[in-house]
C-alpha positions in Angstrom: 0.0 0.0 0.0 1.2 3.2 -1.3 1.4 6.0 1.2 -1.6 8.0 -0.5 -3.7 4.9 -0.3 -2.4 4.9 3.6 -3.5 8.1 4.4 -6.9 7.5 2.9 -7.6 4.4 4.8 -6.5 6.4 7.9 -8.8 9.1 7.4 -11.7 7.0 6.9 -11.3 5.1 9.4 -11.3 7.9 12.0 -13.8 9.3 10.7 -16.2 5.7 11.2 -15.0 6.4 14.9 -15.3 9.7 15.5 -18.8 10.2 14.3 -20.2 8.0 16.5 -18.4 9.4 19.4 -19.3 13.3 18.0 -23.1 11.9 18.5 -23.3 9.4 20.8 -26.7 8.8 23.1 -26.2 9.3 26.5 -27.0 6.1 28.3 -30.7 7.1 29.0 -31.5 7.8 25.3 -29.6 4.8 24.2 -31.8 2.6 26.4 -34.9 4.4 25.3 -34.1 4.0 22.2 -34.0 0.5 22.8 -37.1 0.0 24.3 -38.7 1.9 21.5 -37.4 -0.6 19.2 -38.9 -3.8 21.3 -42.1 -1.7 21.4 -42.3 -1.8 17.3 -41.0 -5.4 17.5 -43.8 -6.4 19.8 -46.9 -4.1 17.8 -45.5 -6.5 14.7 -46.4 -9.3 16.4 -49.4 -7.9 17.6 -48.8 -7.6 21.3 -50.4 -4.3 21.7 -50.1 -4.0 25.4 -46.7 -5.0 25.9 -45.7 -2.6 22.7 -47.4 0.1 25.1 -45.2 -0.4 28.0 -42.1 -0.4 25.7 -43.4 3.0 24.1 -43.8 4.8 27.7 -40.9 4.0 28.9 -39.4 5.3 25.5 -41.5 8.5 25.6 -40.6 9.4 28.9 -36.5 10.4 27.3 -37.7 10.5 23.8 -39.8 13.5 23.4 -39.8 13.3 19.8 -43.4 13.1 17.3 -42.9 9.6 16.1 -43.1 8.2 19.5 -45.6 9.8 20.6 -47.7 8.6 18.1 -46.9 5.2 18.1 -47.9 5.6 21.9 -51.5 7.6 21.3 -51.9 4.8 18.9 -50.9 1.8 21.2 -53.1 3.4 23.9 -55.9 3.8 21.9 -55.5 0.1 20.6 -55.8 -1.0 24.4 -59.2 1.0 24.7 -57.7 3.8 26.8 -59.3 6.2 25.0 -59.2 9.4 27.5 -55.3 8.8 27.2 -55.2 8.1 23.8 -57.4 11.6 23.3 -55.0 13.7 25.4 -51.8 12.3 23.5 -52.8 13.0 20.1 -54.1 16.6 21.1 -50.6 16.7 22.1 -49.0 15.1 19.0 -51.0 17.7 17.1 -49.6 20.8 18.4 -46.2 19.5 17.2 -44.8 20.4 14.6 -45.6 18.0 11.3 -43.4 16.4 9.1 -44.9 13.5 8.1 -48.1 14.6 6.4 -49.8 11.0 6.5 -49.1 10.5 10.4 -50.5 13.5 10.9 -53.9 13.0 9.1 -54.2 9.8 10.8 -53.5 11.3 13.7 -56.3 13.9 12.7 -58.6 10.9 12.1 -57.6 9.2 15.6 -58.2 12.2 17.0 -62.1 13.1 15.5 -62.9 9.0 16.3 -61.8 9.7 20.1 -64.0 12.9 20.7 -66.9 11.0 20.4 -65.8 8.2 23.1 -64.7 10.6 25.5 -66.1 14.1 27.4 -64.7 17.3 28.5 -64.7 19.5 31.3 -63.8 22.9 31.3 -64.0 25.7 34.2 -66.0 29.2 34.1 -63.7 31.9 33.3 -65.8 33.5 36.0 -63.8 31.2 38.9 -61.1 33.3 40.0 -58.0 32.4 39.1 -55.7 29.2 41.1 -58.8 27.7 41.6 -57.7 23.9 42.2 -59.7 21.0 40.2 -60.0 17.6 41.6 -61.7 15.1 39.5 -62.7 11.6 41.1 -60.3 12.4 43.7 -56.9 13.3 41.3 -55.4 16.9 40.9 -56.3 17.7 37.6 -54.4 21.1 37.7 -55.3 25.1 38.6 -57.3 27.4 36.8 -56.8 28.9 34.2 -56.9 25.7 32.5 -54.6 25.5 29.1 -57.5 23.5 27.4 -60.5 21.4 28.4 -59.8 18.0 31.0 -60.4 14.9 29.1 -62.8 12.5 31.4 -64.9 9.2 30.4 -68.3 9.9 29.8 -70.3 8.9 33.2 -70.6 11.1 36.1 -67.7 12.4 37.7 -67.0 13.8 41.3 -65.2 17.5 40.9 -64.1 19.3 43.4 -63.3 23.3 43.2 -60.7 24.9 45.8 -60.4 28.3 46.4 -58.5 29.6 49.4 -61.3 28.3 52.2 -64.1 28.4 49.5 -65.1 24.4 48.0 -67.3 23.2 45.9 -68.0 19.6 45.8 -70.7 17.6 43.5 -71.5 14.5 41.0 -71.1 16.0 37.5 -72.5 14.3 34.7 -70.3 14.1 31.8 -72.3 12.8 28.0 -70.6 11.4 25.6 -68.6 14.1 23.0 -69.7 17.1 25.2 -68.1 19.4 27.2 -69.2 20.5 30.6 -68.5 23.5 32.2 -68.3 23.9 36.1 -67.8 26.9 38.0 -66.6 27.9 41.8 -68.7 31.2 42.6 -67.0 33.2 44.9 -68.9 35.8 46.4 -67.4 38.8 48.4 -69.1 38.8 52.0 -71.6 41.4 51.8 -70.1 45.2 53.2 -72.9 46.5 56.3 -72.8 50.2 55.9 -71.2 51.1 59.3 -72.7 54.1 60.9 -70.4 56.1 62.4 -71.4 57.1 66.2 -73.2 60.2 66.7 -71.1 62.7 67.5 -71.2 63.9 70.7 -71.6 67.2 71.4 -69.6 69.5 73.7 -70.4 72.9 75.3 -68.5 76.0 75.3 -66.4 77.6 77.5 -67.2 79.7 79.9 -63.2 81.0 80.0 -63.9 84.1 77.7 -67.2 85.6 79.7 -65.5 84.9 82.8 -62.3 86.8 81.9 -64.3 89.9 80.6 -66.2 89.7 83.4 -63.3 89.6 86.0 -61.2 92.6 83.9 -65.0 94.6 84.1 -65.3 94.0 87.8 -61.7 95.1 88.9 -62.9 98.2 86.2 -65.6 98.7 87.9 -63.7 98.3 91.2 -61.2 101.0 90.6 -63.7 103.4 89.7 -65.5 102.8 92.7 -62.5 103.2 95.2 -60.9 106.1 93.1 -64.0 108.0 93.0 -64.4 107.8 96.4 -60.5 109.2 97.2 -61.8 112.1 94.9 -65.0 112.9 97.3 -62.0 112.6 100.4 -59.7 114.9 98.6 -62.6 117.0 97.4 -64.4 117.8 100.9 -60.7 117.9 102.1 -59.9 120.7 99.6 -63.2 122.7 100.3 -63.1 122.4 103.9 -59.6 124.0 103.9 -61.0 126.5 101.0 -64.1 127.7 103.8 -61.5 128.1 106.6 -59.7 130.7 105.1 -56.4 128.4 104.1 -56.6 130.8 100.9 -57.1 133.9 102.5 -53.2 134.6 101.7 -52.8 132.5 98.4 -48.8 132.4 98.7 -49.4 130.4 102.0 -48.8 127.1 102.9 -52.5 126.2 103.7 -53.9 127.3 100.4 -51.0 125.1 98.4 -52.3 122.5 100.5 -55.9 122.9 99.6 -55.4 123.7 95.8 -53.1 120.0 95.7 -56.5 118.4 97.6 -58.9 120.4 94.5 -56.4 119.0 91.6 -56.0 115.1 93.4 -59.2 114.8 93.6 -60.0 116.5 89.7 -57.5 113.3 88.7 -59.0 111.1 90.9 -62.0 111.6 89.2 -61.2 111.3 86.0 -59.6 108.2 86.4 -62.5 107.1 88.4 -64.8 107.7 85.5 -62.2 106.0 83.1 -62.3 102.4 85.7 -66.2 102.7 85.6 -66.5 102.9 81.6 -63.9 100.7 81.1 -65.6 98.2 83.8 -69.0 98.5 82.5 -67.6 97.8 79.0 -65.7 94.3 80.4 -68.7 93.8 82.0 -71.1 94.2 79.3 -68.9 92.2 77.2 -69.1 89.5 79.3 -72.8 88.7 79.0 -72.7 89.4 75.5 -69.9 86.8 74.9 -72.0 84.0 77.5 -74.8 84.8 75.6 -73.6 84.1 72.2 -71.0 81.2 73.0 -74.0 79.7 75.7 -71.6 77.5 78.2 -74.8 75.8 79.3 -75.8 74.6 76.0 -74.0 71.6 73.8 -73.4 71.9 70.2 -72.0 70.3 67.5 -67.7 70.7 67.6 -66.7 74.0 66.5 -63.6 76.2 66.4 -64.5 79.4 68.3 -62.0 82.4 67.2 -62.9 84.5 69.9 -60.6 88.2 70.3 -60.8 91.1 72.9 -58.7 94.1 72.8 -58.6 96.6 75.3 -59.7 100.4 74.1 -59.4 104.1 74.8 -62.0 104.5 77.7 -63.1 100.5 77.1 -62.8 97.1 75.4 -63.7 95.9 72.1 -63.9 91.9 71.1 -64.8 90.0 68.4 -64.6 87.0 66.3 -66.4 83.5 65.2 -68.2 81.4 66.4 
């Protein structure tokens, strides 16, 4: 052997052993593969049941369209047709390259809607609803498509949070049936509020006006009456001839009793104006804030400001 022909022979040869290492099964898919073949082998030979075994077992590594078909079409051979419904729904949605599996499939498919019945649930039951059927969790809502039962009557439970709803459903034949958990909101009572209780003024205002008035009131009195001393003090000097020489002590004395009492009296006058005005404005204030008498709660904004000879207040109420 020349060494071209050499060369060749070595480069074929690696290439028969590296291919098969480049895309080699991993152990599971090898030993799916396997079963997949003795499932064929044993549908040949007409052993339907044991061919579905092989083809589960293969399905469950091998998710590829030809063996799920062989599998919809072993279960369906069996008579599990609810099965055999669900798995060619879900051979369908793959996509096709075989364009006479799939319109068998197609035909497998319309001959198994009429052996078998749906349930769906309202899209009114809120959402993560749970769905037991006959005692098996059949998934949450929203549902991705219709639950495939056996025509008959079926117990389905709906769960929602502490809400359940539990009956015997009848399923016919090639119909689906919708259920439905209604969940209503417990009803809202109007709460109403308490009355509010009232609260009466204060008598703080009329009871200051009234104290300033009477201290008013009390300074005229006891500086009109120091007037009326210094007064009859002045004139009794005056009549005892104090002011018979006006440059003498006596009638300085007497003219100081005439001018005390002339301020004493003025400010007298000014205590019993300013009094009766506190005073006056005190009953006024009682009257329109009424201490004795509850009302609804309000903001009073109640001023007084002293005045020339008086008092002046004001504000709301």
């Amino acid at each position: 052997m020349n060494a071209k022909n050499t060369t060749a022979a070595l480069f074929a040869a690696a290439t028969v052993l590296v291919a098969p290492m480049a895309y080699a099964d991993t152990p599971a898919e090898a030993e799916a593969k396997a079963r997949f073949e003795e499932g064929n082998k044993a549908w040949a030979a007409g052993k339907h049941e044991e061919a579905r075994l092989k083809y589960v077992q293969a399905y469950a590594v091998l998710k590829f369209p030809g063996v799920l078909f062989n599998l919809a079409r072993a279960e369906m051979t069996v008579g599990h047709d609810v099965e055999a419904y669900r798995l060619f729904r879900d051979f369908l949605k793959m996509p096709q390259t075989d364009l006479d599996r799939s319109m068998l499939a197609r035909k497998y498919y319309g001959e198994l809607a009429k052996k078998v019945s749906l349930v769906s649930v309202s899209a009114t039951t809120p959402k993560g609803t749970k769905v037991i059927i006959d005692g098996v969790d059949a998934g949450e809502t929203p549902l991705a498509e219709p639950i495939v039962v056996s025509a008959g009557t079926h117990d389905i439970v709906l769960r929602y949070a502490d809400k359940e709803k539990k009956s015997p459903v009848s399923c016919p034949l090639s119909q689906t049936v919708t259920v439905e958990l209604e969940v209503k909101e417990d009803p809202k009572v109007p709460i109403t509020p308490p009355a509010e209780k009232g609260e009466k003024g204060s008598w703080l205002v009329p009871g200051v006006l009234a104290g300033v008035g009477v201290v008013g009131l009390g300074v005229g009195i006891g500086l009109g009456a120091a007037s009326g001393s210094a007064t009859s003090d002045g004139k009794a000097l005056a009549q005892g001839g104090a002011c018979a020489d006006l440059s003498s002590a006596a009638c300085a004395t007497a003219k100081d009793k005439e001018g005390s009492a002339s301020g004493l009296a003025t400010v007298s006058i000014v205590g019993y104006v300013a009094g009766g005005a506190f005073v006056a404005a005190a009953v006024i204030s009682a009257v329109v804030i009424a201490p004795w008498r509850e009302r609804s709660k309000k903001t009073s904004n109640l001023w007084v400001s002293p005045t020339v000879g008086g008092g002046a207040f004001g504000g709301s109420f």
